[in-house]
Legacy VTK file of the C-alpha trace (Angstrom):
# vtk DataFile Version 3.0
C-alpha trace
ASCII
DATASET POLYDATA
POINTS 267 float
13.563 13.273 -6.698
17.207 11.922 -6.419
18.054 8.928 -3.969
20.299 10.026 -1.121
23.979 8.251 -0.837
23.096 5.049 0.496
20.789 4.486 -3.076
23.547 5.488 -5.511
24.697 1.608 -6.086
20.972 1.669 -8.201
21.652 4.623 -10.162
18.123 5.799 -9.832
15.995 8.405 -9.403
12.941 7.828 -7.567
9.657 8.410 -9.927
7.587 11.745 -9.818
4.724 11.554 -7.885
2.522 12.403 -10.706
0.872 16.180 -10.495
-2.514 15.161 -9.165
-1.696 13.410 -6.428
0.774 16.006 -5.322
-2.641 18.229 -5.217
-4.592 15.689 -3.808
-2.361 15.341 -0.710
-2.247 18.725 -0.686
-6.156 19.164 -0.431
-6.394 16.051 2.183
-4.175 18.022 3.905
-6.741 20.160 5.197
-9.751 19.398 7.147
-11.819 21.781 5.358
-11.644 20.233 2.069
-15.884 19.174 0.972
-15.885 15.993 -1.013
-17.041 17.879 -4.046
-13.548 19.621 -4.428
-11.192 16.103 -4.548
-14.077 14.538 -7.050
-13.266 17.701 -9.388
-9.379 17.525 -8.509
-9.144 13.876 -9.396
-11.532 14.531 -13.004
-9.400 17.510 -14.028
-6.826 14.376 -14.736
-8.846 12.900 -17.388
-6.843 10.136 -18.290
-6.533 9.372 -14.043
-10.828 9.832 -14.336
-11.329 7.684 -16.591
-9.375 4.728 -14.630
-10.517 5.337 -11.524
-14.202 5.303 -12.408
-13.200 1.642 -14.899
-11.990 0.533 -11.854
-14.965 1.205 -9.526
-17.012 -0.555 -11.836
-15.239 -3.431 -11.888
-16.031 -6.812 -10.554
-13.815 -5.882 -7.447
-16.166 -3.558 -6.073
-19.358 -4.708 -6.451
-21.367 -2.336 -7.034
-25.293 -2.525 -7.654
-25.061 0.170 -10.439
-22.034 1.670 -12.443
-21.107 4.774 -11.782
-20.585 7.428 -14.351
-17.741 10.018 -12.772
-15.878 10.051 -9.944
-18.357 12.028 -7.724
-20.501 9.223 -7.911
-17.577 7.331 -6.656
-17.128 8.977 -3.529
-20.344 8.666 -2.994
-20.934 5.186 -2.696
-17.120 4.014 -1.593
-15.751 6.849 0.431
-13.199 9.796 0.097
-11.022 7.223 1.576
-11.303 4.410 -0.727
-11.112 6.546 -3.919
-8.533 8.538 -2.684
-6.451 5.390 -1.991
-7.643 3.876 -5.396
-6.350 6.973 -7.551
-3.189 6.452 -5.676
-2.907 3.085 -6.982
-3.503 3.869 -10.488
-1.050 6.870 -9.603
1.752 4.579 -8.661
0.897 2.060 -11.193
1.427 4.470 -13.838
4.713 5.514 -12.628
6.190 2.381 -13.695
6.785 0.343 -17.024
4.431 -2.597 -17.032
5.971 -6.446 -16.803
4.330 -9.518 -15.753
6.555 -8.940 -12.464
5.441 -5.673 -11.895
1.615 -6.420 -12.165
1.973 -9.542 -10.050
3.264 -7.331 -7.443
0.700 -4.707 -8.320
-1.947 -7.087 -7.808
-1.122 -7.988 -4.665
-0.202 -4.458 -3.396
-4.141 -3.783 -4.716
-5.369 -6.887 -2.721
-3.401 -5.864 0.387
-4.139 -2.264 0.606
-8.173 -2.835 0.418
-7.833 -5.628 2.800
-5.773 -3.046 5.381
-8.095 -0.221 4.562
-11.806 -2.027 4.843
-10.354 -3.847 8.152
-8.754 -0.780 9.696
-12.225 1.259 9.304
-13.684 -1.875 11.224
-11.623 -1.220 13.343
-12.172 2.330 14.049
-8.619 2.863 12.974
-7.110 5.650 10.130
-8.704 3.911 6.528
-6.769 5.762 4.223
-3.290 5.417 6.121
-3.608 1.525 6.312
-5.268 1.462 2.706
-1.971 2.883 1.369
0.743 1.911 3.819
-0.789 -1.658 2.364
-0.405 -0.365 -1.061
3.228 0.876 -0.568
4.672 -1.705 1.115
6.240 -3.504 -1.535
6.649 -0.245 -3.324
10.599 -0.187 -3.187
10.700 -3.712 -5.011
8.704 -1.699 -7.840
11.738 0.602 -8.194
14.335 -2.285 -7.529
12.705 -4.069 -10.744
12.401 -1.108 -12.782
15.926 -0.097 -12.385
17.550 -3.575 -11.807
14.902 -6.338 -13.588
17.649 -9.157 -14.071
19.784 -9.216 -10.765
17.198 -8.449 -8.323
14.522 -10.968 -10.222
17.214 -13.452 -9.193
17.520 -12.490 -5.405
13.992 -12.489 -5.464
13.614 -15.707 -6.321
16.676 -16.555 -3.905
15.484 -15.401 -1.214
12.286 -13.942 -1.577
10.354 -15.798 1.248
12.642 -15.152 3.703
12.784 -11.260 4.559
16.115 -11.270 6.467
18.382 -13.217 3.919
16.648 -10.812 1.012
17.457 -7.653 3.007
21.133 -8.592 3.202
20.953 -9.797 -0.494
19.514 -6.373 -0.974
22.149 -4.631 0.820
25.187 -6.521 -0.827
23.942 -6.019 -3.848
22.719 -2.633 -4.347
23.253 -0.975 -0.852
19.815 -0.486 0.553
17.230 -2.500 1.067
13.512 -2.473 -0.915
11.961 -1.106 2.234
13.930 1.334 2.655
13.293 2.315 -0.816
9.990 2.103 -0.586
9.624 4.689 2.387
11.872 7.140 0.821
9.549 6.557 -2.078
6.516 7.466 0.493
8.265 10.345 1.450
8.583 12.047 -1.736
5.218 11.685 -2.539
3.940 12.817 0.432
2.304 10.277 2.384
1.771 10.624 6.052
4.669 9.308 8.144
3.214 6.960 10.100
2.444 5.171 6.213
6.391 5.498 5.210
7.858 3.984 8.516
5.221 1.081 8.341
7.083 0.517 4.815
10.511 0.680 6.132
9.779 -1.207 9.330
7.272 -3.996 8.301
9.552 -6.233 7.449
11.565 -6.321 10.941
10.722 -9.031 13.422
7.981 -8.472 15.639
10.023 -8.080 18.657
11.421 -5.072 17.567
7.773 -3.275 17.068
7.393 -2.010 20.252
9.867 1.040 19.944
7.253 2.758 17.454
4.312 5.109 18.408
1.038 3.666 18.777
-0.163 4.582 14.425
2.597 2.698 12.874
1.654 -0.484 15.291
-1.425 -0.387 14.481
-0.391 -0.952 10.690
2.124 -3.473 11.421
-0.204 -5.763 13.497
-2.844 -5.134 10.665
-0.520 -5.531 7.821
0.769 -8.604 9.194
-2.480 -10.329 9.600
-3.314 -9.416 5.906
0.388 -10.774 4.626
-0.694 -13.850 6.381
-3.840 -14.221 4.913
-2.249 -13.400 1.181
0.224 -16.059 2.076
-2.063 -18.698 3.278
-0.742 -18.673 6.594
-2.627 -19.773 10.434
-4.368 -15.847 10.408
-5.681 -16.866 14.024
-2.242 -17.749 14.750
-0.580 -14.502 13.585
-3.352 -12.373 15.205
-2.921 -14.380 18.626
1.108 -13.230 18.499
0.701 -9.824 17.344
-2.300 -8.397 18.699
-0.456 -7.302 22.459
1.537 -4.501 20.429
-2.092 -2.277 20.186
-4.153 -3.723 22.445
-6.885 -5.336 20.660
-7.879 -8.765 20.735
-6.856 -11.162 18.521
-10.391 -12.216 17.173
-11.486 -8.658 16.729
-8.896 -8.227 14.407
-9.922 -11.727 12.575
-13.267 -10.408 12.407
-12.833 -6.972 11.054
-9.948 -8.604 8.382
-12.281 -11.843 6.980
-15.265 -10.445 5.611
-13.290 -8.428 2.947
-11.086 -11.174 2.790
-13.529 -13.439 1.606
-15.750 -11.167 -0.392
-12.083 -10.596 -2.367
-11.494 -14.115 -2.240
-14.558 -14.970 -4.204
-13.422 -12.157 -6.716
-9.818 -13.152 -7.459
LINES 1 268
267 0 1 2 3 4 5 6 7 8 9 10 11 12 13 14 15 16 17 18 19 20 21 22 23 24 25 26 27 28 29 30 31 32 33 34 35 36 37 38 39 40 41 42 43 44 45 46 47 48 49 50 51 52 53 54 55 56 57 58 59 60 61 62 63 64 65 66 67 68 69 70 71 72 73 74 75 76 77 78 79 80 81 82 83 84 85 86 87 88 89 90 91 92 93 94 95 96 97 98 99 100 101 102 103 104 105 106 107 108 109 110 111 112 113 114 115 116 117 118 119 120 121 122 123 124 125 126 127 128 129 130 131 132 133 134 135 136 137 138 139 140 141 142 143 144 145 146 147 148 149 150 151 152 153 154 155 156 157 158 159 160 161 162 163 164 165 166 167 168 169 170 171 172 173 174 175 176 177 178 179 180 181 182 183 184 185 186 187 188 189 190 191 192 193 194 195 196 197 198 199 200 201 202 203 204 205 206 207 208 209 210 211 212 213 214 215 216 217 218 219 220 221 222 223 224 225 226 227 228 229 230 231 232 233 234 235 236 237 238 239 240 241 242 243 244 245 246 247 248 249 250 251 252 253 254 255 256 257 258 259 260 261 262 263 264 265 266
């Protein structure tokens, strides 16, 4: 899908959401879809299969027994969870490997579980926070892909502080990465509360409380994840954040720090 104007200083095209998933949003679409049907959309990709069910039996999950096809999948993690998991590998896959890209992949992994377990805890939208976790770096992806050697630099630059790399971004190439990143949501069809988390999580705080009452939930959530990725006061994040949706802050400690330390012990 081309970039609009504001992306042509990149020279890019924004990569195909791969066939599948294109199907698979179309069938989550729909309230009617049984579980059976996205288990038998996701194995008619054998190659996307085959990684999804590797994956499930890995160490990360935990399972008491492997599973043998992604039925058995759903089954024991969830329509949500595997849904959000094939997205991963989806996105993944879009991309040349480098040691930058899978340290970012890593994390995006890492980040999206931790949003997705917590937000079911929570009695909040799984799948939405699992991938508005997953996506949130997602325009960096593209900004390495199409622009390794300058933007490895700014990253480096500026990379822990969001407002000096978003005006790096936008001298550089004209856009920032979250921007990116949502339109990058948007053309694969993720809900819209999921692409204006990515384009607005990396605002201050102050400015959260223009957005409807979905995308706050991910940005409070999202932000109490980041600072437990970061090794950041989580109580003390929670305790500034937590008036935007109305919960309290050591709910949201409690639904995040389980999965945090069960993925802790993991990685």
């Amino acid at each position: 899908m081309p970039t609009g104007p504001d992306m042509r200083a990149l020279e890019l095209d924004l990569p195909a959401c791969p066939r599948a998933l294109v199907q698979l949003s179309q069938l989550l679409s729909s309230e009617d879809s049984p579980l059976s049907a996205i288990a038998e959309l996701i194995e008619s990709d054998m190659a996307l299969a085959s990684a999804v069910v590797r994956t499930v039996n890995s160490s990360l999950f935990g399972l008491s027994r492997r599973v043998g096809t992604v039925g058995e999948a759903v089954r024991y993690l969830g329509t949500s969870e595997v849904t959000a998991l094939t997205f991963e590998i989806g996105l993944r896959a879009a991309f040349t490997p480098t040691p930058e890209l899978e340290s970012l992949w890593d994390r995006a992994s890492r980040r999206g579980m931790l949003m997705g377990r917590s937000a079911q805890a929570l009695a909040l939208e799984a799948l939405r926070a699992h991938t508005a976790g997953l996506f949130a770096r997602s325009g960096q992806a593209v900004m390495l892909s199409r622009a390794a050697m300058p933007y490895s630099a700014l990253l480096r630059r500026h990379g822990s502080d969001e407002a000096l790399l978003a005006q790096a971004e936008l001298d550089a190439f004209g856009l920032t990465h979250s921007a990116l990143g949502s339109a990058l949501c948007r053309a694969w069809g993720l809900a819209d509360d999921v692409s204006e988390y990515v384009r607005e999580h990396v605002r201050p705080a102050s400015e959260w409380g223009r957005h409807p009452r979905g995308v706050r939930d991910l940005l409070v959530l999202g932000a109490v994840v980041d600072a437990l990725l970061d090794g950041r006061n989580v109580h003390e994040v929670a305790e500034t954040h937590s008036g935007w949706i109305a919960l309290e802050p050591e709910d949201i400690v409690s639904a995040v720090m389980p999965h945090w330390q069960r993925l802790s012990g993991v990685h």
